[in-house]
C-alpha positions in Angstrom: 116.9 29.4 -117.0 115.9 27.0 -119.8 112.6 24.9 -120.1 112.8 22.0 -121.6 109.7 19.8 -121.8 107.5 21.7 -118.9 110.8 21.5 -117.0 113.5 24.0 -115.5 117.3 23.1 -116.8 119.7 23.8 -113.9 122.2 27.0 -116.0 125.0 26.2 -113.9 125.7 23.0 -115.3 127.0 21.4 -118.5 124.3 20.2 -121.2 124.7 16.8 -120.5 124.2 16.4 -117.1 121.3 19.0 -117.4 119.3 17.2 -119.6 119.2 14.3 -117.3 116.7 16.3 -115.2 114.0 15.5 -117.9 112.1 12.3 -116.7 112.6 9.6 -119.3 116.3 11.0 -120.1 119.5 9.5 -118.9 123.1 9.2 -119.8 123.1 7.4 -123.2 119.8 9.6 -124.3 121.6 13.2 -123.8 124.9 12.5 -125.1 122.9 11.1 -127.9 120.8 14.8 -128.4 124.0 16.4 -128.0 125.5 14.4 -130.6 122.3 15.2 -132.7 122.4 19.1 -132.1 125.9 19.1 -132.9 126.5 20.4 -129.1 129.2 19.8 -127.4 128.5 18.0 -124.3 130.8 20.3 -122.1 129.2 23.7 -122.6 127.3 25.0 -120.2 123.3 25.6 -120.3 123.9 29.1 -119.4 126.3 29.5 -122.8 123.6 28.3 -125.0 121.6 30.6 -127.2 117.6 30.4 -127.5 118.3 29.0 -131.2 120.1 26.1 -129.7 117.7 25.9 -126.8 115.1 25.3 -129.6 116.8 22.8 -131.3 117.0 20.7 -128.2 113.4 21.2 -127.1 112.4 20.3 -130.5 114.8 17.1 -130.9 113.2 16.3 -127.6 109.5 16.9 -128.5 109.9 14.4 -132.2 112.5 11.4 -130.8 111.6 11.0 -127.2 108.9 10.5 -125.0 109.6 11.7 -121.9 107.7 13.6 -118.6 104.1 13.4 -118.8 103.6 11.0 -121.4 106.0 8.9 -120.7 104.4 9.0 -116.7 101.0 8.1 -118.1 102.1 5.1 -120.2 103.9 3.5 -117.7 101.1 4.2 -115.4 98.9 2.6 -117.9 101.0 -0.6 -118.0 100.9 -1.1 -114.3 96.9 -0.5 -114.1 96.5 -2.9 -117.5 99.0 -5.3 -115.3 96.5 -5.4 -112.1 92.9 -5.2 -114.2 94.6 -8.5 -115.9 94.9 -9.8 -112.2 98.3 -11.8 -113.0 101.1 -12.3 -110.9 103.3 -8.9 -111.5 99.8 -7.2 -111.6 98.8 -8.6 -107.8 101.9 -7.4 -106.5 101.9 -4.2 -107.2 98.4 -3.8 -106.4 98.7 -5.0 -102.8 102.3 -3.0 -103.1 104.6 -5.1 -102.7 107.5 -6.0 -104.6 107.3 -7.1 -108.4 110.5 -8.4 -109.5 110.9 -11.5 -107.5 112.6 -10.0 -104.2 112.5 -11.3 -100.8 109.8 -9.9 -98.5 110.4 -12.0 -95.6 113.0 -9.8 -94.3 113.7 -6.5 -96.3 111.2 -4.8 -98.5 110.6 -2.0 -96.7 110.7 0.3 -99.1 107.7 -1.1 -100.8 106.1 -2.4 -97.8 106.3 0.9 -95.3 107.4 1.2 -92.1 107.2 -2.2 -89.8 103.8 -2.7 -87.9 104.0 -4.1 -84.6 102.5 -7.5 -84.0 100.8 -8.1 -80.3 102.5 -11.0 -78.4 104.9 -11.3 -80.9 108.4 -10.8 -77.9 110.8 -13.4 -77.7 
């Protein structure tokens, strides 16, 4: 099994779609190290030798900020949002949603399960 930036790349499955298990990779960002390790994007992380293994982790490691780090600076965004006390800051500090969504109905993903409210039946 390959580790790739702290993380375990499924063997079974081709390079492409294994790299997306990296937080902060997606599509366009592993075809692109592909494309940059001169991999072919349909080989399978089991096929891959520990030189090319290396070459990914390292591609990975100089262009790309991804797992941790990239955890912590978005985490720092959100906190620097909320200690500014604007809008996008106060709704993700009483966790709500941010982007403009309604809450009258819906939400609950961000708002948790419904609480009951007494002599509210009709």
């Amino acid at each position: 099994m390959a580790r790739i930036a702290g993380v375990n790349i499924p063997t079974n499955k081709r390079v492409e779609i294994a790299l997306r298990y990296i937080h902060g990779i997606g599509p366009a960002k592993a075809k692109e190290i592909c494309e940059q390790v001169s991999i072919t994007p349909e080989r399978r992380v089991s096929e891959l030798t520990d030189a090319e293994v290396l070459q990914i982790r390292e591609v990975i490691d100089r262009d790309h900020m991804v797992e941790g780090d990239l955890r912590r600076d978005v985490a720092v965004n959100i906190k620097r949002l909320m200690d500014l006390g604007n809008y996008r800051g106060l709704r993700h500090r009483r966790g709500l949603p941010v982007r403009g969504q309604r809450t009258h109905t819906n939400a609950r993903t961000r708002k948790g399960p419904a609480k009951p409210i007494a002599g509210k039946k009709k």
